[in-house]
NULOVO-699599 format. One record per residue: residue number from 1; residue in one letter; y, z, x of N, C-alpha, C in turn. Coordinates in Angstrom, 3 decimals. Layout:
N
{num = NUM&residu = a&n_v = Y&n_w = Z&n_u = X&ca_v = Y&ca_w = Z&ca_u = X&c_v = Y&c_w = Z&c_u = X}
...
END
This chain:
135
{num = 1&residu = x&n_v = 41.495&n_w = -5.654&n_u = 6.537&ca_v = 40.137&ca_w = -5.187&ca_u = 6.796&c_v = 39.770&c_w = -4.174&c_u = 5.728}
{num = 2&residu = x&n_v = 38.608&n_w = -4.273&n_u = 5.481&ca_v = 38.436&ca_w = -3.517&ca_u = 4.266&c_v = 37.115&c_w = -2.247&c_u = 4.742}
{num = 3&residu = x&n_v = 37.357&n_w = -1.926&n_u = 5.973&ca_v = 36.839&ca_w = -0.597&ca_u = 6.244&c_v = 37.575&c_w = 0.283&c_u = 5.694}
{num = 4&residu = x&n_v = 37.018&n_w = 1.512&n_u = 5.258&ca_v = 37.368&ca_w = 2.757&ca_u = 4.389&c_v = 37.507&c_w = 3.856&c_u = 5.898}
{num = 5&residu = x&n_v = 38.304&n_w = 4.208&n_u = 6.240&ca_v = 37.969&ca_w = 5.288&ca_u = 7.359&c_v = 37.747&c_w = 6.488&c_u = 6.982}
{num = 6&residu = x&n_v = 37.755&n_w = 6.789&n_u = 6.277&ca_v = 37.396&ca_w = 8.353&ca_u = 5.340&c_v = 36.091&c_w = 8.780&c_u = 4.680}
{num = 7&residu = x&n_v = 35.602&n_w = 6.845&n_u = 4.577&ca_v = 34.228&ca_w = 7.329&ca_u = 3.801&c_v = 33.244&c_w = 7.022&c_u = 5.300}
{num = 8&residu = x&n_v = 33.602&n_w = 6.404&n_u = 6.254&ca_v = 32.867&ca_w = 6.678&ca_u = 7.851&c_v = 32.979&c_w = 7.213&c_u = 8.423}
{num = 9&residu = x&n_v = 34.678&n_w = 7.406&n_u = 8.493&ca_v = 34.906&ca_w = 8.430&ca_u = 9.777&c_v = 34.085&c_w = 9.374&c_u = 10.249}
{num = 10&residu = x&n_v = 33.564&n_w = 10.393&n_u = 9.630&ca_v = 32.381&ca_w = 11.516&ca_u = 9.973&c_v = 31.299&c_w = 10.948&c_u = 10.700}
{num = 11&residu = x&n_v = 30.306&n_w = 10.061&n_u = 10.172&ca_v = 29.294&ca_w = 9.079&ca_u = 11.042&c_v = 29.946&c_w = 8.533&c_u = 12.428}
{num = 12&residu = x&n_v = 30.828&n_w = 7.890&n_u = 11.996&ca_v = 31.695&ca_w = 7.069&ca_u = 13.013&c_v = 31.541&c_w = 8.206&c_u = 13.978}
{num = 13&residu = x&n_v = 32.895&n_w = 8.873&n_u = 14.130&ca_v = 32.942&ca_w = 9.990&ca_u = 14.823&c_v = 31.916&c_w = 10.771&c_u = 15.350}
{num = 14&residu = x&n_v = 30.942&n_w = 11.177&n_u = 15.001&ca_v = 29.593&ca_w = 11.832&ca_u = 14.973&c_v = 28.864&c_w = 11.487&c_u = 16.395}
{num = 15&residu = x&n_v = 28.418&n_w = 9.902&n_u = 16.116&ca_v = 28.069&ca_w = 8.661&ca_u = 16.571&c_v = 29.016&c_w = 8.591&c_u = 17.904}
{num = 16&residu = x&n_v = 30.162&n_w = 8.218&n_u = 17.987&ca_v = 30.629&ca_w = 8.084&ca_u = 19.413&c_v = 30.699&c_w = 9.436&c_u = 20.156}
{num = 17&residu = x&n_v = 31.155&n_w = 10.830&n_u = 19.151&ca_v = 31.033&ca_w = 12.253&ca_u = 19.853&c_v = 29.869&c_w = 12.111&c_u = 20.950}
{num = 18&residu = x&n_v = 28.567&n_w = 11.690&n_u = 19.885&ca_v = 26.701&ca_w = 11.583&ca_u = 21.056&c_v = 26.786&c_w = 10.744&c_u = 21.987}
{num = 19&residu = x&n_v = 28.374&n_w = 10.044&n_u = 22.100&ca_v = 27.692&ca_w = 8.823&ca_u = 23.663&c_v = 26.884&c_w = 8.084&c_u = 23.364}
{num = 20&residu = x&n_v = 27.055&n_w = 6.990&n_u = 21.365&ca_v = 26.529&ca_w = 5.850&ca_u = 20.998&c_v = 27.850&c_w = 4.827&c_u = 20.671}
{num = 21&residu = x&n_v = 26.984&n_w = 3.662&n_u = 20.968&ca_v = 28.032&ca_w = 2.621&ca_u = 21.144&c_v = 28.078&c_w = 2.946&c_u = 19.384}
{num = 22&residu = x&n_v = 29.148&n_w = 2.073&n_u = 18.647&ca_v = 29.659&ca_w = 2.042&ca_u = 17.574&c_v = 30.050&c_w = 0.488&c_u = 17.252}
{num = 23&residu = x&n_v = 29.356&n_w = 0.026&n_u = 16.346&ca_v = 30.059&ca_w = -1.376&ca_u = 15.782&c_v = 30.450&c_w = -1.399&c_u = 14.629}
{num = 24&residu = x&n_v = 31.067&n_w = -2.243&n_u = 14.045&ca_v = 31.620&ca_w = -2.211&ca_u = 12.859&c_v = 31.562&c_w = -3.808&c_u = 12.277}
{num = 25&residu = x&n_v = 30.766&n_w = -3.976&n_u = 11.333&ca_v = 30.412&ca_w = -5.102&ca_u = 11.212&c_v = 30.555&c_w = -5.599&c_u = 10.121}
{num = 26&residu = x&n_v = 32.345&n_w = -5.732&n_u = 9.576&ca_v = 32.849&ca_w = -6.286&ca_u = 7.991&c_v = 32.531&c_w = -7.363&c_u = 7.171}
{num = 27&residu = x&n_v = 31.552&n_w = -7.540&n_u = 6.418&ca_v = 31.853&ca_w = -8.614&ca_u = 5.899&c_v = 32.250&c_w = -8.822&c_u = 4.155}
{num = 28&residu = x&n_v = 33.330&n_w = -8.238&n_u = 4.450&ca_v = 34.456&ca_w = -8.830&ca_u = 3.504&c_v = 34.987&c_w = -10.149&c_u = 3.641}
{num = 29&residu = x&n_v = 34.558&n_w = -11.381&n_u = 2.302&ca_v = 35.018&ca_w = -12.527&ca_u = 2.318&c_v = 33.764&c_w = -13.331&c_u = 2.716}
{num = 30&residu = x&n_v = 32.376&n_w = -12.782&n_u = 3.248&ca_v = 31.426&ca_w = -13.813&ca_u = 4.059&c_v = 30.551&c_w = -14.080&c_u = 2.671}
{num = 31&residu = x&n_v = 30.444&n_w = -15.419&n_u = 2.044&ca_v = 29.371&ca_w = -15.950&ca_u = 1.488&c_v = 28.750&c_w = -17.136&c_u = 1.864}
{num = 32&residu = x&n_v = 28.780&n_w = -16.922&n_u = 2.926&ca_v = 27.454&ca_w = -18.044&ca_u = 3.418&c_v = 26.803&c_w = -17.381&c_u = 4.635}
{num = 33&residu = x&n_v = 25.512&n_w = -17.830&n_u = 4.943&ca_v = 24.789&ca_w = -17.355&ca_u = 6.142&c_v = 24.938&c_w = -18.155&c_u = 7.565}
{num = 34&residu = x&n_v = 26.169&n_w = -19.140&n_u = 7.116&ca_v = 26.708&ca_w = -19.475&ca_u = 8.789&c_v = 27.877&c_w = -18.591&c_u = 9.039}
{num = 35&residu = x&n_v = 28.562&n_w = -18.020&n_u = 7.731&ca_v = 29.535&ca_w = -17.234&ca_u = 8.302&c_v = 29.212&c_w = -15.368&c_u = 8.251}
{num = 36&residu = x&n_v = 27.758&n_w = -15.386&n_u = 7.617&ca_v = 27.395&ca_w = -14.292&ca_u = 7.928&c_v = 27.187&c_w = -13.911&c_u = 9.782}
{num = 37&residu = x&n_v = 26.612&n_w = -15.210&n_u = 10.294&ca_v = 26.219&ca_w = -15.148&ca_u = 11.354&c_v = 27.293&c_w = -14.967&c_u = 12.521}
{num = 38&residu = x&n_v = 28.150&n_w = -15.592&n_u = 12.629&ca_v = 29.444&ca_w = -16.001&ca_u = 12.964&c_v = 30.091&c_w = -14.254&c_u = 12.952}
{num = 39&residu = x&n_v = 29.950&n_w = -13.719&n_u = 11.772&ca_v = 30.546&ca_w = -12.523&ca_u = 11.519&c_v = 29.775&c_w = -11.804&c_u = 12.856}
{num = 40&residu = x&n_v = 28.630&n_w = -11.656&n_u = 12.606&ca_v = 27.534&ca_w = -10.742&ca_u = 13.752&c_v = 27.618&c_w = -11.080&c_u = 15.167}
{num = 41&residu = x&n_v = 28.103&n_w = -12.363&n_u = 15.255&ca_v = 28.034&ca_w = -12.725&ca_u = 16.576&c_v = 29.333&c_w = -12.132&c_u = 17.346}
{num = 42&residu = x&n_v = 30.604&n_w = -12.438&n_u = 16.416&ca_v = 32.083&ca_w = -12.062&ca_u = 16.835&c_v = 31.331&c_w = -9.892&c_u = 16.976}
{num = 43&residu = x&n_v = 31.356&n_w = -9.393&n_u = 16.029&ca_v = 31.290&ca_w = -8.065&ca_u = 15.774&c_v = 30.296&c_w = -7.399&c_u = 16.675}
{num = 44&residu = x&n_v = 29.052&n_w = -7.758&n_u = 16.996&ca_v = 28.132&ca_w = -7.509&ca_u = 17.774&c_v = 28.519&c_w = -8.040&c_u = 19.670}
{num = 45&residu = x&n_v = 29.482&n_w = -9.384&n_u = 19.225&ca_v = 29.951&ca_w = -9.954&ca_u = 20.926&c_v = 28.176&c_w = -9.956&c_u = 21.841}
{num = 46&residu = x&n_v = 27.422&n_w = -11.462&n_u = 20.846&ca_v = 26.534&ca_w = -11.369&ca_u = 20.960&c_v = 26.172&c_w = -12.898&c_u = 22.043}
{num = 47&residu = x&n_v = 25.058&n_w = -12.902&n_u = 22.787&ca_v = 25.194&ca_w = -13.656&ca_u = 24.127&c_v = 25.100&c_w = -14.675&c_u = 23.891}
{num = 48&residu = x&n_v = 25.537&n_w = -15.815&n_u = 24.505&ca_v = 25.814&ca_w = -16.925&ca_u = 24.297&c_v = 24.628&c_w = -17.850&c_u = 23.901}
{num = 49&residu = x&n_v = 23.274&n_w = -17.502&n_u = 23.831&ca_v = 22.371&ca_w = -18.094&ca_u = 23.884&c_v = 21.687&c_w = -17.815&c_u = 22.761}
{num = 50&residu = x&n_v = 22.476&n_w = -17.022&n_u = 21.814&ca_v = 22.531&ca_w = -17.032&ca_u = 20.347&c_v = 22.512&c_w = -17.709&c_u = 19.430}
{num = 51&residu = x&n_v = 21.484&n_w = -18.139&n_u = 18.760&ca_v = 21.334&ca_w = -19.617&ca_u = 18.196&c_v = 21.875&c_w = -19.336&c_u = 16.309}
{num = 52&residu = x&n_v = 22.039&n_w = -18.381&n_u = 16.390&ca_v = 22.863&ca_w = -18.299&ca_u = 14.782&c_v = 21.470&c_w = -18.743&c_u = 13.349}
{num = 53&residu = x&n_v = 20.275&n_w = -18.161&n_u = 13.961&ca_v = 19.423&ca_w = -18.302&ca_u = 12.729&c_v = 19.147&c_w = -16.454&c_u = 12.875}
{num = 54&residu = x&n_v = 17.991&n_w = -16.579&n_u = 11.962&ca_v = 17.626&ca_w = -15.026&ca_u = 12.029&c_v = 16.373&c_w = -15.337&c_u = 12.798}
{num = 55&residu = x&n_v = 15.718&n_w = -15.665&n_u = 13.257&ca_v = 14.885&ca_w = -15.205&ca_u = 14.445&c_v = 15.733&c_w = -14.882&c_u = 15.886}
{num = 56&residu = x&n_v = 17.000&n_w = -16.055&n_u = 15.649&ca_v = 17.953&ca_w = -15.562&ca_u = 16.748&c_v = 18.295&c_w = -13.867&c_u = 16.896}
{num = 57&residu = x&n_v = 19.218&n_w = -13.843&n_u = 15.484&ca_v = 19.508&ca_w = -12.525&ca_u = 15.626&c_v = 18.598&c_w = -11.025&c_u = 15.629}
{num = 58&residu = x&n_v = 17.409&n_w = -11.689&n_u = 14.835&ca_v = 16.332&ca_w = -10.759&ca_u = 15.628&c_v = 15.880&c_w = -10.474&c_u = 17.020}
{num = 59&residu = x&n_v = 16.043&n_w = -11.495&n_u = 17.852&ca_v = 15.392&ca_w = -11.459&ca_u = 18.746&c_v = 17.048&c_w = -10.445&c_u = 19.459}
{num = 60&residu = x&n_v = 18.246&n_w = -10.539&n_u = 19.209&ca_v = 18.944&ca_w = -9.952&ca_u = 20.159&c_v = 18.817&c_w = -8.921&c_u = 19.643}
{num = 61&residu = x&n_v = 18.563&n_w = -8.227&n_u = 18.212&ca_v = 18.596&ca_w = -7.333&ca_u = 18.164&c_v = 17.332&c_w = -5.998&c_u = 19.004}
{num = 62&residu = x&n_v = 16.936&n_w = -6.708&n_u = 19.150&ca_v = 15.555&ca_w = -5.876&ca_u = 19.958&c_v = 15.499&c_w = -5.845&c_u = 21.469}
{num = 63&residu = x&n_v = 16.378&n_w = -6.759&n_u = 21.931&ca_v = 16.709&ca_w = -7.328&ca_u = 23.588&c_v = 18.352&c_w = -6.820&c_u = 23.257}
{num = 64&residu = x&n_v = 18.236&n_w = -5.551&n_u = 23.699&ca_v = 19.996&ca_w = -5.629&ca_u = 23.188&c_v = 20.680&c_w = -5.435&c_u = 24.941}
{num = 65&residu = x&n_v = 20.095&n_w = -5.744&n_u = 25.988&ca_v = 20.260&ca_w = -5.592&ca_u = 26.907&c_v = 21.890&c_w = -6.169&c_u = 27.509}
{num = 66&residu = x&n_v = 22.081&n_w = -7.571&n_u = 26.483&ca_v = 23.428&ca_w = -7.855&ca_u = 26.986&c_v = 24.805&c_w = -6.659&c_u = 26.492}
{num = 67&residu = x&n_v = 24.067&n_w = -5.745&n_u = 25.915&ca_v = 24.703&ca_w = -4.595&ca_u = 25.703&c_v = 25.284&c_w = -3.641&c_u = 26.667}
{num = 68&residu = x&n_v = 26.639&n_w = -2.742&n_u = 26.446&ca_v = 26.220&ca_w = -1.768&ca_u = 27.943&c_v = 25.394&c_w = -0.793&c_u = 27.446}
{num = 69&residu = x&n_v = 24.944&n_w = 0.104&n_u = 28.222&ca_v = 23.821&ca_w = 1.012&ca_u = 28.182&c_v = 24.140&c_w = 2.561&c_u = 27.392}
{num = 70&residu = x&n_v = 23.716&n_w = 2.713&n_u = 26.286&ca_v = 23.710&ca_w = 3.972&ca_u = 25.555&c_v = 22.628&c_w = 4.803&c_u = 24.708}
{num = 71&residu = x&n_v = 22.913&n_w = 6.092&n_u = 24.300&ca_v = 21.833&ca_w = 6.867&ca_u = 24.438&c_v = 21.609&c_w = 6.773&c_u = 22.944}
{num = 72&residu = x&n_v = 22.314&n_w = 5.563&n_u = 22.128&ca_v = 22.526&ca_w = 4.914&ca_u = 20.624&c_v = 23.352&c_w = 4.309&c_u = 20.010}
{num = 73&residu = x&n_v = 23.241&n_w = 3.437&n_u = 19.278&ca_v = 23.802&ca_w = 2.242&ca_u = 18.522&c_v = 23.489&c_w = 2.641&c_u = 17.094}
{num = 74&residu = x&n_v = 25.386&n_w = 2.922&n_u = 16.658&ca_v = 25.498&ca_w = 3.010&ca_u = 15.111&c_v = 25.629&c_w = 1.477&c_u = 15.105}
{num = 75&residu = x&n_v = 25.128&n_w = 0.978&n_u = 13.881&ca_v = 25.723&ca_w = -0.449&ca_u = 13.297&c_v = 26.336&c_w = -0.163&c_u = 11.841}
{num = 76&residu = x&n_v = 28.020&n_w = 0.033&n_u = 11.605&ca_v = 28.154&ca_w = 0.176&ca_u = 10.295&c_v = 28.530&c_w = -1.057&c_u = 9.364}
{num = 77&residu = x&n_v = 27.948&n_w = -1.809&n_u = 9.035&ca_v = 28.248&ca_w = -3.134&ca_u = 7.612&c_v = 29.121&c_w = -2.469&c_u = 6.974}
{num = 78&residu = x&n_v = 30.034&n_w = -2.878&n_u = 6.500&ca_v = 30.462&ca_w = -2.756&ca_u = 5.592&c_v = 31.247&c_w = -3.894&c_u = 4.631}
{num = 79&residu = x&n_v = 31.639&n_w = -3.718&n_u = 3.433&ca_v = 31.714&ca_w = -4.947&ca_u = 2.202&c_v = 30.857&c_w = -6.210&c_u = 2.249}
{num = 80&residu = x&n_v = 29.539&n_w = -5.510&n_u = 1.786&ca_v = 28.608&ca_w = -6.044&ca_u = 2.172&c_v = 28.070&c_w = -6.252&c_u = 0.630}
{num = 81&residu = x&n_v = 28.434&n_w = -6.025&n_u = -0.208&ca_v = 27.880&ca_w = -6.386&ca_u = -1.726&c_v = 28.633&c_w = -7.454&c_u = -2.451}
{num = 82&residu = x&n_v = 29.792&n_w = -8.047&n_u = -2.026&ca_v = 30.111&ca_w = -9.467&ca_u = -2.051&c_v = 29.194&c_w = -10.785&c_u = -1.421}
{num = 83&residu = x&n_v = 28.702&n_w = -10.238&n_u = 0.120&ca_v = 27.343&ca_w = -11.134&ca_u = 0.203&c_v = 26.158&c_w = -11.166&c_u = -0.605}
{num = 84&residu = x&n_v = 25.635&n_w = -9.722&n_u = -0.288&ca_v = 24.184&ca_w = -9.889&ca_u = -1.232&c_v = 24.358&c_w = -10.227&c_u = -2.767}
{num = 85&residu = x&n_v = 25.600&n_w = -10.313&n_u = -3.201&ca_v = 26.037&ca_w = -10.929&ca_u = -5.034&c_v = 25.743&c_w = -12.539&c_u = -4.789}
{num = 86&residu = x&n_v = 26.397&n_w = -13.157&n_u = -3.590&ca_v = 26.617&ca_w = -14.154&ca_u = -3.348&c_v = 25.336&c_w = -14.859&c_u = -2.920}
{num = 87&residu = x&n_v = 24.459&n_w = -14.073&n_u = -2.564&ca_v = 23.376&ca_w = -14.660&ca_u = -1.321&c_v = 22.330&c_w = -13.823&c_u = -1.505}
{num = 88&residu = x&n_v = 21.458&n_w = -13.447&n_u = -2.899&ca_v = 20.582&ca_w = -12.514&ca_u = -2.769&c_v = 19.173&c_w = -12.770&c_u = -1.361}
{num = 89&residu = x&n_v = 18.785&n_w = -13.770&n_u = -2.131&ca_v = 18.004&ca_w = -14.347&ca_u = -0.636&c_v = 18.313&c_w = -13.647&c_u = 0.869}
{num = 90&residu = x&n_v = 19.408&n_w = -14.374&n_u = 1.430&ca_v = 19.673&ca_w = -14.326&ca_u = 2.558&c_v = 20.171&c_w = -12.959&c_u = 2.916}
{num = 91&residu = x&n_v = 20.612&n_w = -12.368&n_u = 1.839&ca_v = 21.068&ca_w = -10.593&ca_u = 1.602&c_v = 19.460&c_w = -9.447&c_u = 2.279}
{num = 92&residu = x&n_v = 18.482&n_w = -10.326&n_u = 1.253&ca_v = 16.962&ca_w = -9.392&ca_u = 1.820&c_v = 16.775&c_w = -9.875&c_u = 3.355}
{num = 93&residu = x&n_v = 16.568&n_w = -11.300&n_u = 4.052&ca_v = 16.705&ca_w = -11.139&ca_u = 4.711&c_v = 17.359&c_w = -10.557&c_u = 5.830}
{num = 94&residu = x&n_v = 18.493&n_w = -10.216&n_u = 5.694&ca_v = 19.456&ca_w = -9.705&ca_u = 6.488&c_v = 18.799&c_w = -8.725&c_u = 6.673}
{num = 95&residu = x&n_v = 18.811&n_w = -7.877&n_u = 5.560&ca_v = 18.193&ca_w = -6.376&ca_u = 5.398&c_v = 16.799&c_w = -6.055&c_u = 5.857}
{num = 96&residu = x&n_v = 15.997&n_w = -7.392&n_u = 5.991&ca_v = 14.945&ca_w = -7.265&ca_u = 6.429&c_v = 14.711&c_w = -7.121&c_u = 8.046}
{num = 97&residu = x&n_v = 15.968&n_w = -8.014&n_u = 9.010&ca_v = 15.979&ca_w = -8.077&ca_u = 10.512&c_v = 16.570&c_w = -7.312&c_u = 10.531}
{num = 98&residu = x&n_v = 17.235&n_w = -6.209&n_u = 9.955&ca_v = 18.088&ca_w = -4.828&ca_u = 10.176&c_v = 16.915&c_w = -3.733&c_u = 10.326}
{num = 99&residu = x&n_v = 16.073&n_w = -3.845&n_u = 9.567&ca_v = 15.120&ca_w = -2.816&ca_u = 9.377&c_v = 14.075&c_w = -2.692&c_u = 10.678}
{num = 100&residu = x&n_v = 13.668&n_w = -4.439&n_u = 10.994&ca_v = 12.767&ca_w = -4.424&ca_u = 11.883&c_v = 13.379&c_w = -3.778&c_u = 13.257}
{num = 101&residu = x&n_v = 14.245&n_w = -4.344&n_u = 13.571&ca_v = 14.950&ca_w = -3.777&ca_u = 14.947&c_v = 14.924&c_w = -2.117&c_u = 14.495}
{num = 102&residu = x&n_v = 15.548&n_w = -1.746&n_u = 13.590&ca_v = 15.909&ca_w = -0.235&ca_u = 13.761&c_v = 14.426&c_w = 0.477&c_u = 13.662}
{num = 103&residu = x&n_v = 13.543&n_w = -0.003&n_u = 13.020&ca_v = 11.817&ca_w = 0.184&ca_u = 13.635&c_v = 11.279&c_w = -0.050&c_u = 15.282}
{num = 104&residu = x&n_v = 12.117&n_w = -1.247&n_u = 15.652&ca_v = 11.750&ca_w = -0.959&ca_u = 16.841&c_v = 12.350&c_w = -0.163&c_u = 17.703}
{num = 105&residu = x&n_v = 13.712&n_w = 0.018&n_u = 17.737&ca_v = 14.133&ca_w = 1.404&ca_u = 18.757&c_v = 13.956&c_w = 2.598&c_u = 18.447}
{num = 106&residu = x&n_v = 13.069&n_w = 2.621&n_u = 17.102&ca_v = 13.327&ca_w = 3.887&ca_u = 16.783&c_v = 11.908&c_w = 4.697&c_u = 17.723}
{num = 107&residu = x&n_v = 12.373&n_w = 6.064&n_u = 18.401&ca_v = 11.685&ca_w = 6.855&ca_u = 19.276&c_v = 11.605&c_w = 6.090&c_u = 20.642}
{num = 108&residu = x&n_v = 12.190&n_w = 4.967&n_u = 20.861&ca_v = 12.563&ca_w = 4.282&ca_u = 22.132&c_v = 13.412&c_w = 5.020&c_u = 23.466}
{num = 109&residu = x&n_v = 12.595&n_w = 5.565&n_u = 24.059&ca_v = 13.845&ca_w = 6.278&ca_u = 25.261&c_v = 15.089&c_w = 5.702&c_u = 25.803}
{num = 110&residu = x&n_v = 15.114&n_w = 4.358&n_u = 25.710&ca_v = 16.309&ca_w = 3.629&ca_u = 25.421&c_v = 17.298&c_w = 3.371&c_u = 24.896}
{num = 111&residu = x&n_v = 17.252&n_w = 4.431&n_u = 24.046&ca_v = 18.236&ca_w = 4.863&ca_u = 22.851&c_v = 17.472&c_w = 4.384&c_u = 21.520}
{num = 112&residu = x&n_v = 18.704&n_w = 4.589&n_u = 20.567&ca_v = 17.830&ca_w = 4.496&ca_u = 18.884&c_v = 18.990&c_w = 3.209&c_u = 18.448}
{num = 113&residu = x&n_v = 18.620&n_w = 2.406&n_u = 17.608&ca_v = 19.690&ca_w = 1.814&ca_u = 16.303&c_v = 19.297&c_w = 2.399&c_u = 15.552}
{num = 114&residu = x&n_v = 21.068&n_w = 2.873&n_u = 14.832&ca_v = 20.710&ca_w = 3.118&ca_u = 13.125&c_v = 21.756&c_w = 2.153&c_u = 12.977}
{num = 115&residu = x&n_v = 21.725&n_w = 2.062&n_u = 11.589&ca_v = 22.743&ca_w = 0.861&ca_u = 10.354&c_v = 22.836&c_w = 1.263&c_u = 9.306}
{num = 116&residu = x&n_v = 24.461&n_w = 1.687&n_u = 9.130&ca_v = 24.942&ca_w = 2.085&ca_u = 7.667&c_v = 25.525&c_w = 1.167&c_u = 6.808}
{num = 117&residu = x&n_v = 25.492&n_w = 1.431&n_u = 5.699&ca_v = 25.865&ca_w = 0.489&ca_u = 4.681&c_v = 26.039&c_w = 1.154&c_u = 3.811}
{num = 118&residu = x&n_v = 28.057&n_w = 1.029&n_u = 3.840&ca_v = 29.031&ca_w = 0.958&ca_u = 2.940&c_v = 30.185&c_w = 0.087&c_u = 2.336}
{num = 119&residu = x&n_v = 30.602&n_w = 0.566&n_u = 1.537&ca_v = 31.675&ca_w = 0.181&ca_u = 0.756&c_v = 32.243&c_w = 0.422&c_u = 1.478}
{num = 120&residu = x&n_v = 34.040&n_w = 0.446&n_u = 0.521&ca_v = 34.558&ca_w = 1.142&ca_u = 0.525&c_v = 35.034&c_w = 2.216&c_u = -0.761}
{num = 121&residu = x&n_v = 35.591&n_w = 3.667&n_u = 0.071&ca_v = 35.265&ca_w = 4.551&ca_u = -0.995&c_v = 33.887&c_w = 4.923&c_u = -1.209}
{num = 122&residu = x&n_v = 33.279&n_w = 4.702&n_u = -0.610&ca_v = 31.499&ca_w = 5.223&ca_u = -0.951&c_v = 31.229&c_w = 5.731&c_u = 0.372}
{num = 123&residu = x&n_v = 30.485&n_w = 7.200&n_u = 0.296&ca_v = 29.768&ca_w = 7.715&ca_u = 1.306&c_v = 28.819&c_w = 6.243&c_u = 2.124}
{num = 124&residu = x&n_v = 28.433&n_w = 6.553&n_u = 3.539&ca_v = 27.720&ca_w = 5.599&ca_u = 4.227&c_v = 26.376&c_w = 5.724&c_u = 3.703}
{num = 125&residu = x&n_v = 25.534&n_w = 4.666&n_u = 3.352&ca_v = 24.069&ca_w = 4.766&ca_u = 3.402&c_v = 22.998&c_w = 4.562&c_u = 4.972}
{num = 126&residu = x&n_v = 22.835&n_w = 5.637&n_u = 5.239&ca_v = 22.202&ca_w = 5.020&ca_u = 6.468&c_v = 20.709&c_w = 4.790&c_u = 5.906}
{num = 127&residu = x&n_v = 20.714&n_w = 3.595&n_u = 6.889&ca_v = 18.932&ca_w = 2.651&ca_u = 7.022&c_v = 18.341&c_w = 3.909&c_u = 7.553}
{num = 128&residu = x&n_v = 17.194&n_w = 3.189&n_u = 8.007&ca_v = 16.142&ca_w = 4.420&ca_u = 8.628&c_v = 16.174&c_w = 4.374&c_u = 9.726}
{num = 129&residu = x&n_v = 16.022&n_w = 5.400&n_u = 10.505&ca_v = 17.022&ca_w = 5.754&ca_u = 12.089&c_v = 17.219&c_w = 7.261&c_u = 11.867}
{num = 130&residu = x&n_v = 17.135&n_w = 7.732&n_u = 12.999&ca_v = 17.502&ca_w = 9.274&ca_u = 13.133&c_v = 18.955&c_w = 9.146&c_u = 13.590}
{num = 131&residu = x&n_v = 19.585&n_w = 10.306&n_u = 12.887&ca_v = 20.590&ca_w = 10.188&ca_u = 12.896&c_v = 22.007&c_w = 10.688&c_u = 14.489}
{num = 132&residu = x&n_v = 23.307&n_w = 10.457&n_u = 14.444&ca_v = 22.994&ca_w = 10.930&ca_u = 15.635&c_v = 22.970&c_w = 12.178&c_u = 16.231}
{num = 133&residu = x&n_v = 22.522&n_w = 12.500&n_u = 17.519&ca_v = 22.325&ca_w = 13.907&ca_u = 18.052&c_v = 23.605&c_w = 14.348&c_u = 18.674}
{num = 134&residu = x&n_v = 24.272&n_w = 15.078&n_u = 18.412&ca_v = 25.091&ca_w = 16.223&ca_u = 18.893&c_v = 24.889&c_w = 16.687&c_u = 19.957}
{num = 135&residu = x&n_v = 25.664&n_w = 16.700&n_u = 20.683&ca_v = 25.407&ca_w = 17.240&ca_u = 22.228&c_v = 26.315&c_w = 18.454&c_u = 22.405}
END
């Protein structure tokens, strides 16, 4: 696995300290967008009625109800610049149903998504999302 725990750990940690779920979503080795999907579905443990396109995974991302219930959802990608090398296309899209969802929970009393995106060895980039709150 090619998570870095040193360059997340802090987020990571941060993130479950606030009582947010935490995923970790590797894709090291994925160049195609059936095994991008495949990746999200295993990593996310996403509902069976998941049809493996991106309106699919949009739509769970915004209905995250088959989820259990938290006060936020880190999503951290990581080795994720072997896809978008591989798959610029399908790379923006990705990035594009990442963005919309984390627009839609964002200020949601339902909790928030954020989504980081790293390497490894590289600080996390977080998407746009408030970050998490400290209790």
């Amino acid at each position: 696995m090619t998570l870095d725990p040193q360059a997340l750990a802090p987020a990571l940690a941060a993130a479950e300290q606030a009582g947010w779920m935490v995923v970790r979503l590797d894709l090291d080795g994925v160049r195609s967008k059936a095994d991008l999907m495949g990746r999200c579905e295993r990593a996310l443990r996403l509902p069976e009625h998941f049809g493996g396109n991106w309106d699919a995974l949009a739509d769970c991302l915004i209905d995250l109800s088959w989820l259990p219930a938290a006060s936020g959802r880190l999503l951290a990608v990581t080795s994720w610049r072997g896809y978008a090398a591989a798959r610029p296309g399908d790379w923006e899209t990705f990035q594009d149903v990442l963005e919309q969802a984390v627009d839609f929970w964002r200020g949601s009393t339902e909790g928030v998504l954020t989504v980081l995106l790293a390497e490894p060895g590289e600080k996390p980039r977080p998407k746009p999302g408030p970050p998490p709150r400290r209790g």
